[in-house]
N, C-alpha and C positions, 0 to 999 in steps of 0.2 A: 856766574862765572867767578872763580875765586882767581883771587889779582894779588900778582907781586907789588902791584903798583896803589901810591894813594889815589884815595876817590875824592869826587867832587861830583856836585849837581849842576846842571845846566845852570842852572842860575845865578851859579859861582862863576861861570865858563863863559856864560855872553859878554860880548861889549857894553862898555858902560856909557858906551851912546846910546841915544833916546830911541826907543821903536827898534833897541837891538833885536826884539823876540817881541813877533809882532802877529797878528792873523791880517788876512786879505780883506779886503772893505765889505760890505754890508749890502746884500742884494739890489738893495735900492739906494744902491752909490755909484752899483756899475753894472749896465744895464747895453742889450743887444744896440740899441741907438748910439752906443758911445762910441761904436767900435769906429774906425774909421782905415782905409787902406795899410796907409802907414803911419810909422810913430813909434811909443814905445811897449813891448810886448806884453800880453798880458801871458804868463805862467799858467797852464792848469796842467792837469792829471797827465793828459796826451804827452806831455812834456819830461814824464819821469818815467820813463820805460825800461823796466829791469834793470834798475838802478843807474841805469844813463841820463843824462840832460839832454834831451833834443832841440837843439838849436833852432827849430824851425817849425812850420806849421803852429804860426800863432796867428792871434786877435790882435788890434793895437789901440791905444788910444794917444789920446793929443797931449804933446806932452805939457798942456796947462790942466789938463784930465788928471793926469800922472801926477804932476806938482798936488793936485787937490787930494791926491790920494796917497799921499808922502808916507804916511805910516806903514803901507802897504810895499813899499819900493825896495827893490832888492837887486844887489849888487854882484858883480863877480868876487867869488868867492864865499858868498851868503850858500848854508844849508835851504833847503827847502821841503816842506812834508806836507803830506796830502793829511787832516783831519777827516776829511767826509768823501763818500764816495770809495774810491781803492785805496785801502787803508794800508799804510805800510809801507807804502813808497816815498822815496827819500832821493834825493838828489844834489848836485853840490855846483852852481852856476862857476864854469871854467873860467879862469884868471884870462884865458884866450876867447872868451865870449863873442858874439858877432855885435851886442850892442852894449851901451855902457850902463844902461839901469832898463829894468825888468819891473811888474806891478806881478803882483804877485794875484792870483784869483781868491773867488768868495772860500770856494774847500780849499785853498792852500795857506800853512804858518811860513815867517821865513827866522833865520838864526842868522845873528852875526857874532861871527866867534870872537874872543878879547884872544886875538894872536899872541899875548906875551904868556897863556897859560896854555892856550891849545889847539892843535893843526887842527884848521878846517878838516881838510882832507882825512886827516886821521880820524875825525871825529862822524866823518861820512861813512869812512871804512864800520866804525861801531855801531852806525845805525844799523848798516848793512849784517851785519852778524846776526845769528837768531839769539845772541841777546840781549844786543838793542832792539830786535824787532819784539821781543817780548815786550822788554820797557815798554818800548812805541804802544803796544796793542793791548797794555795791561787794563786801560780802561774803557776800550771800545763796548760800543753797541750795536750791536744788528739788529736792533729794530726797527723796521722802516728802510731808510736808508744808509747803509753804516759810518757810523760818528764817531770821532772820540767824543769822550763826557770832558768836558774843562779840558779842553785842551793844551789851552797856554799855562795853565794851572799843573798838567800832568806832566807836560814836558819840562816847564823847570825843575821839578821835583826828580826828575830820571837819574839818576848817579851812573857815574862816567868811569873807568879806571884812565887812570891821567901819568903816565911816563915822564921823562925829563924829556923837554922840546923837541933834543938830537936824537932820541929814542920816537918818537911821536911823527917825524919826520922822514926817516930810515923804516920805518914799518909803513908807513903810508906811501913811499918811493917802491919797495918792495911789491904789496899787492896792485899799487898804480902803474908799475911795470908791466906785469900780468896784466891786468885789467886793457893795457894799451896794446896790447899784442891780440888779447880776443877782438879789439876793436878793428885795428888793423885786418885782422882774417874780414871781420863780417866789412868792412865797406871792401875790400880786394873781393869778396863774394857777388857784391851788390856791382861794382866794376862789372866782372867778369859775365853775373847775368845780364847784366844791359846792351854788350857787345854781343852776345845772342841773339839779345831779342831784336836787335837793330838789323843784324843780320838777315831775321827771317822776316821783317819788316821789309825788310828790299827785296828780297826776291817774291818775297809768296801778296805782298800786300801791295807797294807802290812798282812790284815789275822794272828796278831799277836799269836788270841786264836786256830786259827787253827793248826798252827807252833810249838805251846805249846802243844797240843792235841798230833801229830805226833811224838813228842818227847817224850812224857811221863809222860808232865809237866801239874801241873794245870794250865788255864789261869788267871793270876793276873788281880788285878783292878777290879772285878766286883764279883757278888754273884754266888752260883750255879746254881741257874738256869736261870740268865743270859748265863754262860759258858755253859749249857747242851743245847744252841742254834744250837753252831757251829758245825760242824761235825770236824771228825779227817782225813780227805785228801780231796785230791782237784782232777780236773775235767779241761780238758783242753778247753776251749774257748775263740771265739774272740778276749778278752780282757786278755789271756794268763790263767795262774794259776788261776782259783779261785775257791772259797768252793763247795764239790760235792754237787749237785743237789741245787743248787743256781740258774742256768742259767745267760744269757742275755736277755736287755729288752732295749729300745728304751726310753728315757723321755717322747715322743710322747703316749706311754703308757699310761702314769698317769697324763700328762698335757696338757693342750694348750696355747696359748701365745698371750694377746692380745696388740694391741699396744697402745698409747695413746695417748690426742688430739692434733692435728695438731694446735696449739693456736694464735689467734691473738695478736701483742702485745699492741697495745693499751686496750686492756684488763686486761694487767698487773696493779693493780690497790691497793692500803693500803689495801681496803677491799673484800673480797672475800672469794672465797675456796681456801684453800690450796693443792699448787699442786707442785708434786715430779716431778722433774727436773732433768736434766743430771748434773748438777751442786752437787745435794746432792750428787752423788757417788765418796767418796775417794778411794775408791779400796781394796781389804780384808774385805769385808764386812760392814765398816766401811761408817757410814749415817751422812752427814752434817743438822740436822733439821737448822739452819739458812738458808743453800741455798733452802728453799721451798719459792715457788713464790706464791703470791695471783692471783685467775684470777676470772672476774667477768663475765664473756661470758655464753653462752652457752654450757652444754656438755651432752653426752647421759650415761647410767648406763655401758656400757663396761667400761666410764672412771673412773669409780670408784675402788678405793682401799681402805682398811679397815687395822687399827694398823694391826702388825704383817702378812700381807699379803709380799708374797715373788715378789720381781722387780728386774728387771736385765735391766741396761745400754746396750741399742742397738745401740749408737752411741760414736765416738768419731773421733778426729783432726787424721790425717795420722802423722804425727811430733811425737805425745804421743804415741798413742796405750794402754794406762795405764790402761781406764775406761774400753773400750769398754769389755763387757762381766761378767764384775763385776756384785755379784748379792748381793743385802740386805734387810732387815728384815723390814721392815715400824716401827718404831719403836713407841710405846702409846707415846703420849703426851696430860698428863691432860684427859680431858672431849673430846676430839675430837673424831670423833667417825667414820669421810669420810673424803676423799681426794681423788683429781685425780689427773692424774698424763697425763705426755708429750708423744707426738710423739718421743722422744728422750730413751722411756722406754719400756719393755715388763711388764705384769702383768700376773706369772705364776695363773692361772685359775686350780686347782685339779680338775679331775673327778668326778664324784659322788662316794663315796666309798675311793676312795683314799687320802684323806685329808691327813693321816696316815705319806706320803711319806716327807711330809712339812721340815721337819728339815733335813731329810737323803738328800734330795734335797740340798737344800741349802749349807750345806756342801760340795754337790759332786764339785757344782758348784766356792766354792771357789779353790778348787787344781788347782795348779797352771799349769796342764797339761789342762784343759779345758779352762781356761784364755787363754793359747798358742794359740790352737783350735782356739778359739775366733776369737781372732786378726788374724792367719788366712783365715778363709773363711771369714770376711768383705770385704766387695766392696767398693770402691772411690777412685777419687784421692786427693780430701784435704779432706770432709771430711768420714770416713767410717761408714759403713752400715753394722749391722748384719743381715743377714736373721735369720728368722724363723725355717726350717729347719739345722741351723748350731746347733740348739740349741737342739733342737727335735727328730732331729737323735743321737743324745748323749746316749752311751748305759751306762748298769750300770749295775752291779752285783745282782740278785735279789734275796736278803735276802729277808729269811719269815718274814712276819708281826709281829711276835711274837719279831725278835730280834729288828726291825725297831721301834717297838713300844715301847721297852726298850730305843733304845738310844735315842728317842725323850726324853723320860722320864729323863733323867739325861741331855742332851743336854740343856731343854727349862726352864730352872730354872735358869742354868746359865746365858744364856741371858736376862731371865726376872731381875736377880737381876742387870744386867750391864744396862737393860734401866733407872731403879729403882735409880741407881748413875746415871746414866746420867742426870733424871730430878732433882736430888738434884746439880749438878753441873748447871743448868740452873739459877735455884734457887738464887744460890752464884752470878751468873755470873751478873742476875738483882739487888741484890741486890751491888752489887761492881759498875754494872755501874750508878747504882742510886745514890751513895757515889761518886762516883768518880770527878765531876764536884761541887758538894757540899762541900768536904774537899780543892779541890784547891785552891776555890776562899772564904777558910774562912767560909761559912756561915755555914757549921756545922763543929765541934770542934772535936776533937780526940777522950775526952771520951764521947760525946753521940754517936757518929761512933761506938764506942768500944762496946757495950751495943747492938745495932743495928745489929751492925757484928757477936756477938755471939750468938744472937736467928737464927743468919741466918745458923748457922754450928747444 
């Protein structure tokens, strides 16, 4: 990056308090026995997800653990980097934190910046760019498990372009503008899917309006004749309690399953069709469109999938078990209109007539009692395999069409308007990283940024 601005090395840039730029303790300093319910966090990898800090789903230790391991301690407003493991990630512990001090793990460094030379924030932004992450990666190894070489060694040595404070401040306000606006979409997205799935949780799973019925009561949340769906008692089958003359039905019913192409990877190639991978599925329905792979090969029309067609992850690591059985939504992007999709994936196929089922599906598939399911009828020993039949023999409660038809109706709106954030969060995220390498090294200024960043919101 050529810079209007002077440089510095990190090493110029940390605090000149002690353990300002530190690594996390030593295998055998912090160990599965230490952990204990609550206390104070311990930071690993899970923790820096697409250059976010995740507040939660940690480990904890005592905080005379923590004290023992003080060199390791890291504060709000401490960088953080992964050394081993997912190389490249970077993180910046929020001044708005949920605790007051954090342990950092065995693969994590942390940085405390000397604030009278350089915005944290700003200097998070620089990791974030591809060229800090070059800096970052210039000395990795992938051998085995990937590492930096001398870490703490390589990162002081990184040169920094360094602004005047006000300048350092106003460019990290700027794309943390942005940055807060994609943030906003995705928890309004994770909102919006969870009043769905709560939704389809009451009628198809604990028969709220049935229960209400029996009692006396009208069922809330929904119009009359919505409610003149459900019946007033229930009917004992397979699946225990459910609404009289509903029955059971098999998934096999209403779908079939196809799987997807077996891919070469020298086909993996910038230009291509875009093809769904085991990679897009985060789990709870929830679609990485960054992890779509380009493939330039050959494929046949089974491997096609179309926006809003439903895919279910058929494979996953024996270690995790996380993906396997997850299932998601193909979500629109733009003008595209085809994609195929891996050997790593199912492509529910509706019957002729049943389209209908699309969203009651989907939903059934995310509870988290069919997830179980999942993981266990897989096969392997590292990695596992869903059958076909795990998925297909899946019964389900069979609500008439009439109410099926309602809850797609109120279900597929909400997700239309979260893919709808989703691509204005896209939006932001090219525009920021188009800014992003352009305010560091100077060549564009704070207020035409400022002008540019607002047509972008």
């Amino acid at each position: 990056m050529d810079s209007a601005w002077p440089i510095a090395t990190i090493e110029e840039l940390k605090a000149s308090t002690p353990n300002a730029l530190a690594m996390g303790p030593f295998g055998s300093n912090i160990k599965t026995d230490n952990f204990v319910p609550q206390g104070v966090p311990v930071i690993r990898g899970n923790n820096l997800k697409e250059g976010r800090f995740e507040d939660d789903k940690f480990v904890y230790l005592t905080e005379d653990k923590a004290d023992q391991l003080r060199n390791a301690n890291a504060l709000p407003g401490d960088l953080v980097f992964t050394h081993r493991g997912t190389l490249g990630q970077v993180g910046i512990i929020p001044k708005t934190a949920q605790h007051p001090r954090y342990v950092v793990s065995q693969s994590q460094m942390k940085l405390t910046c000397d604030t009278s030379k350089i915005d944290p924030l700003f200097l998070y932004y620089y990791f974030r760019s591809a060229v800090g992450q070059h800096a970052l990666l210039s000395n990795a190894s992938t051998t085995g498990v990937p590492a930096l070489s001398r870490p703490l060694t390589s990162l002081r040595q990184i040169e920094v372009p360094v602004p005047p404070l006000s300048e350092q401040r106003a460019i990290a306000a700027i794309l943390g503008t942005l940055d807060d606006k994609i943030e906003l979409n995705r928890r309004m997205n994770e909102t919006l899917e969870a009043i769905a799935r709560a939704i389809f949780k009451s009628w198809f799973v604990d028969f709220d309006p049935v229960r209400a019925k029996m009692a006396g009561r009208e069922p809330v949340g929904m119009d009359a004749e919505t409610a003149a769906l459900f019946p007033d008692t229930f009917e004992d089958s397979p699946l225990g309690k459910i609404p009289m003359g509903w029955g059971t039905h098999p998934l096999g019913d209403v779908l079939s399953l196809d799987k997807g192409l077996s891919y070469k990877g020298q086909f993996l190639t910038e230009h291509g069709v875009p093809m769904v991978n085991l990679g897009c599925f985060l789990g709870r329905g929830r679609f990485s469109e960054k992890a779509i792979k380009k493939y330039s090969g050959e494929y046949k029309s089974r491997h096609v999938v179309r926006p809003r067609d439903l895919v279910l992850a058929n494979t996953d690591i024996t270690q995790h078990r996380e993906v396997i059985g997850s299932p998601a939504l193909v979500p629109p992007q733009g003008d595209l209109s085809e994609l195929i999709f891996s050997h790593h994936v199912f492509a529910a196929r509706f019957h002729e007539g049943t389209d209908f089922w699309k969203m009651f599906v989907y939903f059934l598939l995310l509870q988290d009692d069919f997830r179980a399911r999942a993981a266990g009828f897989a096969t392997g020993t590292t990695v596992l395999a869903l059958p076909r039949d795990a998925v297909l023999n899946v019964r389900f409660p069979g609500a008439p069409r009439a109410l099926v038809t309602a809850f797609a109706e109120v279900a597929l709106p909400i997700l239309e308007r979260g893919w709808k954030s989703a691509e204005e969060s896209r939006t932001l995220a090219t525009v920021r990283d188009t800014l992003l390498p352009k305010l560091l090294s100077g060549e564009v200024r704070v207020k035409d940024a400022q002008l540019l960043s607002s047509g972008a919101g």
